[in-house]
Phi, psi and omega in degrees: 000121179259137169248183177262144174247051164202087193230354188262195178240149152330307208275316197299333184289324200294334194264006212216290167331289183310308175311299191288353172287298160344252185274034181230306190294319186270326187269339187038066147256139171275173159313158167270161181298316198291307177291338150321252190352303177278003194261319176288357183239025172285148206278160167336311215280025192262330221291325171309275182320333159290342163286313213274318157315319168311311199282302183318322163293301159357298191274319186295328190282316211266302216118176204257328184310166194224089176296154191244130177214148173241153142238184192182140206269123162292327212203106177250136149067155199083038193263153183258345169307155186245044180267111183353287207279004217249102208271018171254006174289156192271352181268038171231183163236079151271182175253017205261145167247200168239120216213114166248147172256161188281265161223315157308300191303313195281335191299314209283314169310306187299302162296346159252021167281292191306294173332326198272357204081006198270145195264340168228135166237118189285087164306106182240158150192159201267089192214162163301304178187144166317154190238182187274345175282327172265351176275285216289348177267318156327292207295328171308288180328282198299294188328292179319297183298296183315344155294316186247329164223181199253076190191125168309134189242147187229142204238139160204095171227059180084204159309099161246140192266174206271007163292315179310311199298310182337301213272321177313307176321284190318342190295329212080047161294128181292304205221151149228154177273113153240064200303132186273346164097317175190181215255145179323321203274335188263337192329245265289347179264049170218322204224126182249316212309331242210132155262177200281298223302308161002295176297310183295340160325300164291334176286345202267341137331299154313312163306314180263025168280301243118324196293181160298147183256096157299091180224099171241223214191202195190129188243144181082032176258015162117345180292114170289148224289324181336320221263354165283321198288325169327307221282317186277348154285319186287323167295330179303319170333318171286331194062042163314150206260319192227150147227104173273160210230135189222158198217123159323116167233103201288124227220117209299159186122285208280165182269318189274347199289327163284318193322107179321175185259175193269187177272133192280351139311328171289319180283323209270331154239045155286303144346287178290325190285329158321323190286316199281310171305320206227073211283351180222042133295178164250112161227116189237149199285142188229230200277160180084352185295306188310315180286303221255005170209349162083169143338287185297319162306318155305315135314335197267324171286325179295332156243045164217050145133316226278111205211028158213145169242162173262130169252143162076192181329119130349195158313289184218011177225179179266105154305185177267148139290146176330297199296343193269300194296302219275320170276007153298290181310311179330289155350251144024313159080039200244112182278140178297135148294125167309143176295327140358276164305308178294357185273000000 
């Protein structure tokens, strides 16, 4: 989806910048949804300067370090769920099946994730919420990986009720991901099986077991811009430890599989207004990055706000290689966080 970015007047984009050196750079407040809105309709030629603001919060809130994370699917595909962009649901004609991995397998991803410098490792599977047969397979899952290697492990394994959320805590689960996915007002044109309020139940259970809260979202999916600046107010709300930032990659199949990919001028300022919403998050780059900004955009985001990556594969598409990112950062001069740090 390309939108158009010259709809504000000159003078109110110039002012709406100047309000966030202000109350975002100095003050490390976010922004409002309406100052979201005009920072997503600022034209091409401002984005430079709007990166290099982003990046300015980025370093004054965050700091210069960059987390590093791998995942890996316990359970691809066969989801019962109906999300639109999602090729593992069983209610499409994808090419995705249902594939479980083992305990060895997972042991073994998990280590070569850690080999990468990476600091969190992302247990997933593609379910509504876990059954007692995938919680026992998890609790197998961490034990075994705490044992062979030295990297925080983190869990998206659907919907949990507070028995769950419990039982995750005690394994010594770090972190877990729950995405609201889109802003309250488009959920129901993304998702029918599930409501938005559902997903936040579960985030906000989580924030009180202790754990960390992973909860982003996904842009370009027909979601109007009004309705991007929604998504990042409402994630700020939570106050989530991470925000992964996913970018529509249309996936054959799929209800969303025509949809274009978006414009990279768009992602780069979505990028920023997240950072600008949300000034001491982890907003770290997730799936859809590679289609939808390149190289050259993969830079462009690591210095506009942008201040974790997923290294290597995805879910169900292809990442950059690990060694293509970890020498970027290098380039860049942006030190990987020690696992130290993250605890």
């Amino acid at each position: 989806m390309t939108v158009s970015s010259t709809t504000s007047s000159p003078t109110y984009e110039t002012d709406v910048l100047a309000a966030a050196r202000v109350q975002v750079l100095e003050q490390g407040v976010g922004l409002s949804e309406d100052q979201l809105a005009a920072v997503l309709r600022l034209p091409d030629e401002r984005v430079t300067e709007l990166l290099e603001l982003a990046h300015a919060v980025r370093m004054t809130w965050c700091g210069p370090e960059i987390e590093v994370e791998g995942i890996v699917s316990l359970k691809t595909g066969g989801c019962p769920e109906d999300c639109h962009f999602c090729s593992q649901s069983g209610q499409f004609e994808s090419p995705v099946r249902a594939v479980w991995l083992n305990i060895p397998e997972l042991v073994e991803a998990a280590k070569q994730t850690a080999a990468t410098g990476a600091t969190e490792f992302c247990i997933v599977a593609a379910v509504r919420g876990p059954d007692h047969r995938l919680m026992q397979q998890v609790r197998d899952g961490v034990r075994a990986i705490t044992e062979a290697v030295d990297i925080n492990i983190a869990c998206s394994l659907g919907m949990l009720t507070q028995e769950q959320v419990d039982d995750l805590a005690a394994m010594g689960v770090h972190r877990y991901n729950h995405n609201l996915e889109a802003a309250r007002s488009y959920f129901p044109k993304v998702v029918t099986t599930h409501s938005w309020e559902e997903r936040m139940d579960t985030c906000r259970m989580v924030r009180e077991a202790g754990m960390e809260l992973c909860c982003g979202g996904l842009v370009g999916m027909g979601e109007s811009l009004e309705q991007r600046a929604e998504l990042a107010v409402q994630l700020a709300a939570l106050e989530p430890d991470e925000v992964p930032l996913n970018f529509l990659n249309p996936r054959p199949g799929t209800p969303f599989g025509d949809l274009p990919v978006m414009d990279g001028a768009d992602a780069l300022r979505t990028i920023a207004a997240f950072r600008l919403a949300m000034p001491r998050t982890i907003l770290r780059y997730a799936g859809g990055r590679e289609i939808t900004l390149g190289d050259l955009g993969t830079r462009d985001g690591l210095t506009g706000g942008i201040n974790a990556v997923i290294v290597g594969n995805y879910l169900t598409t292809l990442g950059r290689e690990p060694a293509e990112d970890l020498a970027l950062l290098s380039e860049l001069r942006m030190p990987v966080k020690e696992l130290g740090k993250t605890l």
